[in-house]
C-alpha positions as CSV (number, residue, x, y, z in Angstrom):
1,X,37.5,42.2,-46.1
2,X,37.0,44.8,-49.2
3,X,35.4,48.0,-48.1
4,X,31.7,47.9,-50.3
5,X,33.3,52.2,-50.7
6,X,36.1,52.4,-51.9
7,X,36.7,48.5,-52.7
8,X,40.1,48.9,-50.5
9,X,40.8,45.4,-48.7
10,X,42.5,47.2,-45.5
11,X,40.5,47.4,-42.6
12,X,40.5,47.4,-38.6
13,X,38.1,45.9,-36.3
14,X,36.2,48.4,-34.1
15,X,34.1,46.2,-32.0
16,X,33.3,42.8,-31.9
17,X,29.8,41.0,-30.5
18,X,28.5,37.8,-30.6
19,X,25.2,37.5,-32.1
20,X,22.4,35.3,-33.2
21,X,22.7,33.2,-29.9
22,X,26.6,32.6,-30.0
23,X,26.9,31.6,-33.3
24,X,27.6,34.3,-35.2
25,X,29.9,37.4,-34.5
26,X,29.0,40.6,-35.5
27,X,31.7,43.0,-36.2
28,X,32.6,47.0,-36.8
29,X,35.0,47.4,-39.4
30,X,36.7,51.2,-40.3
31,X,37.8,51.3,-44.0
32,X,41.7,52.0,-44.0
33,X,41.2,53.7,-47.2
34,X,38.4,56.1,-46.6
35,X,37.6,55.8,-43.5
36,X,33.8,54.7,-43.5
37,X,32.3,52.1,-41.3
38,X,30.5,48.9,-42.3
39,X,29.3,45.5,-40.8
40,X,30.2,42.6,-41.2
41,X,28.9,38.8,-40.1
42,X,31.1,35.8,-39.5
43,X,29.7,32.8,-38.9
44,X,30.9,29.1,-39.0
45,X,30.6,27.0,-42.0
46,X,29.2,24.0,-42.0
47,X,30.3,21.7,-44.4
48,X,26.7,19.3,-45.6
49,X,26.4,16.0,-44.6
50,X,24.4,13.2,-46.8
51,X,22.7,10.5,-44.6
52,X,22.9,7.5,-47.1
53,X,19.8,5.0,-46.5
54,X,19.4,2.0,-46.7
55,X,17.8,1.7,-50.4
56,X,21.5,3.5,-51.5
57,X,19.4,7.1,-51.7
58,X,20.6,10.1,-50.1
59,X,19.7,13.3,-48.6
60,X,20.4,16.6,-46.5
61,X,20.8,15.5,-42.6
62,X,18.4,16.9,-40.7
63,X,18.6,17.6,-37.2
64,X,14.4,18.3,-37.1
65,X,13.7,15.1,-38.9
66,X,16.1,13.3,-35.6
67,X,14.2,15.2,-33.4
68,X,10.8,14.7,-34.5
69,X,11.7,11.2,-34.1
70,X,12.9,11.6,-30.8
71,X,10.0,13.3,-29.9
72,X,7.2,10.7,-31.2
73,X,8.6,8.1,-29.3
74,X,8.8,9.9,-26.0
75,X,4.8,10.8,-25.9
76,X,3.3,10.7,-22.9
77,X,6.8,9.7,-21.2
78,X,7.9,11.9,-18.6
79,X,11.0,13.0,-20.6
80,X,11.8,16.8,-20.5
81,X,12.2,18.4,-23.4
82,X,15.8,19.4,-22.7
83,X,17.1,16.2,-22.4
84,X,15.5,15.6,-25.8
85,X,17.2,18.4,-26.8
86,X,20.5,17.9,-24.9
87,X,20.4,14.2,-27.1
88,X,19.6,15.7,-30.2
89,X,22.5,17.8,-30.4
90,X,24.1,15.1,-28.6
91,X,23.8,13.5,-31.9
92,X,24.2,16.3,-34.4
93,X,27.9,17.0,-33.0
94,X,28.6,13.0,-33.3
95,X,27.7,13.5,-36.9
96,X,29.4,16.8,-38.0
97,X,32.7,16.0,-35.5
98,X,33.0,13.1,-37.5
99,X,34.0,15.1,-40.6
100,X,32.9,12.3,-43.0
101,X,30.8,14.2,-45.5
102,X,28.1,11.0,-45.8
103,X,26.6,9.2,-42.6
104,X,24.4,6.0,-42.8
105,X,20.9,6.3,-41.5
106,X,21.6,3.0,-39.9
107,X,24.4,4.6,-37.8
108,X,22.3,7.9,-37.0
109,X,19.3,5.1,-36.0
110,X,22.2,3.5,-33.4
111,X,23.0,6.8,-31.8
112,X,19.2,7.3,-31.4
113,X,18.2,4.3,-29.8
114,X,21.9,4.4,-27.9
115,X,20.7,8.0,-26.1
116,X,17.2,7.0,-25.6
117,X,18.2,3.7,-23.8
118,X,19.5,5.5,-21.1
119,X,16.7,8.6,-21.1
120,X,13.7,6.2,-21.2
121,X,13.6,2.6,-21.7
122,X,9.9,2.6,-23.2
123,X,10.6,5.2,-25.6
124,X,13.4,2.9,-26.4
125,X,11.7,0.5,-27.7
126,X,9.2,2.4,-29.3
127,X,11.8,4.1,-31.7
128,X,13.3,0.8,-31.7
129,X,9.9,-1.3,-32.7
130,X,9.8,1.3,-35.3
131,X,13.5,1.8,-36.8
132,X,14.4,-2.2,-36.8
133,X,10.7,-2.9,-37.9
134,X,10.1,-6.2,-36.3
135,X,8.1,-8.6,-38.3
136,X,6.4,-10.8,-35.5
137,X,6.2,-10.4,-32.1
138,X,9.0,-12.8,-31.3
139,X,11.9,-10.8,-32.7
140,X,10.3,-7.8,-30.1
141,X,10.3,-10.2,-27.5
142,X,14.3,-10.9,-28.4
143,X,14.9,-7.3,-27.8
144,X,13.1,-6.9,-24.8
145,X,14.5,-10.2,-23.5
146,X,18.3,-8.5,-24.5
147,X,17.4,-5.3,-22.3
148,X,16.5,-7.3,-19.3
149,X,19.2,-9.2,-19.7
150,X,22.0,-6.1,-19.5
151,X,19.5,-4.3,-17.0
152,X,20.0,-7.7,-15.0
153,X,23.7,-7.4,-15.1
């Protein structure tokens, strides 16, 4: 780390705290040059992810855009807003552990309606009415029919 001084790169660490919630540390430094004290912030970088969709177009992943999602389908479902927020980061760490730099929004879609199954089978097939876009009311009865089915196992 250069000293913003004296532009020396030696320095020691005087005290080190996390800040920011745990995701950045905030640290003391003492110039070995001239022996002035600055700040400094260290914080993990994360490398951007493109979610490719369907048309071939790509953007920024969002983890607000999953959770407004997540969110819509669970109105007026007694889901608590944790466990909507325990699956949304859930599904952020799925994405970024993956370290592929692009993630279809077909595969994002899949971990959605994968969590939600298990939170809340109506909100389940309200994301998934929405995200597979039925046409006609027999390719929603299909999907019901294949959740009773696995519940019935």
């Amino acid at each position: 780390m250069r000293c913003m001084f004296c532009n020396c790169t030696e320095s020691k660490v005087i005290d080190s705290r996390s800040a920011d919630d745990d995701k950045t540390i905030r640290r003391r430094r003492e110039c070995m040059g001239c022996g002035r004290r600055f700040t400094t912030y260290e914080t993990i970088e994360i490398a951007p992810v493109l979610v490719v969709k369907s048309d071939g177009n790509r953007q920024a992943f969002d983890v607000g855009k999953i959770k407004r999602g997540i969110i819509k389908s669970c109105e007026k479902r007694p889901v608590p807003i944790e466990k909507i927020d325990e699956l949304v980061d859930d599904i952020a760490k799925r994405v970024y552990n993956s370290m592929e730099q692009e993630v279809s929004s077909k595969e994002i879609g899949e971990m959605v309606m994968e969590g939600l199954k298990s939170l809340d089978e109506v909100a389940y097939v309200r994301y998934a009415s929405v995200y597979r876009s039925f046409k006609d009311i027999s390719s929603f009865m299909a999907e019901l029919q294949k959740m009773m089915e696995k519940k019935g196992d």
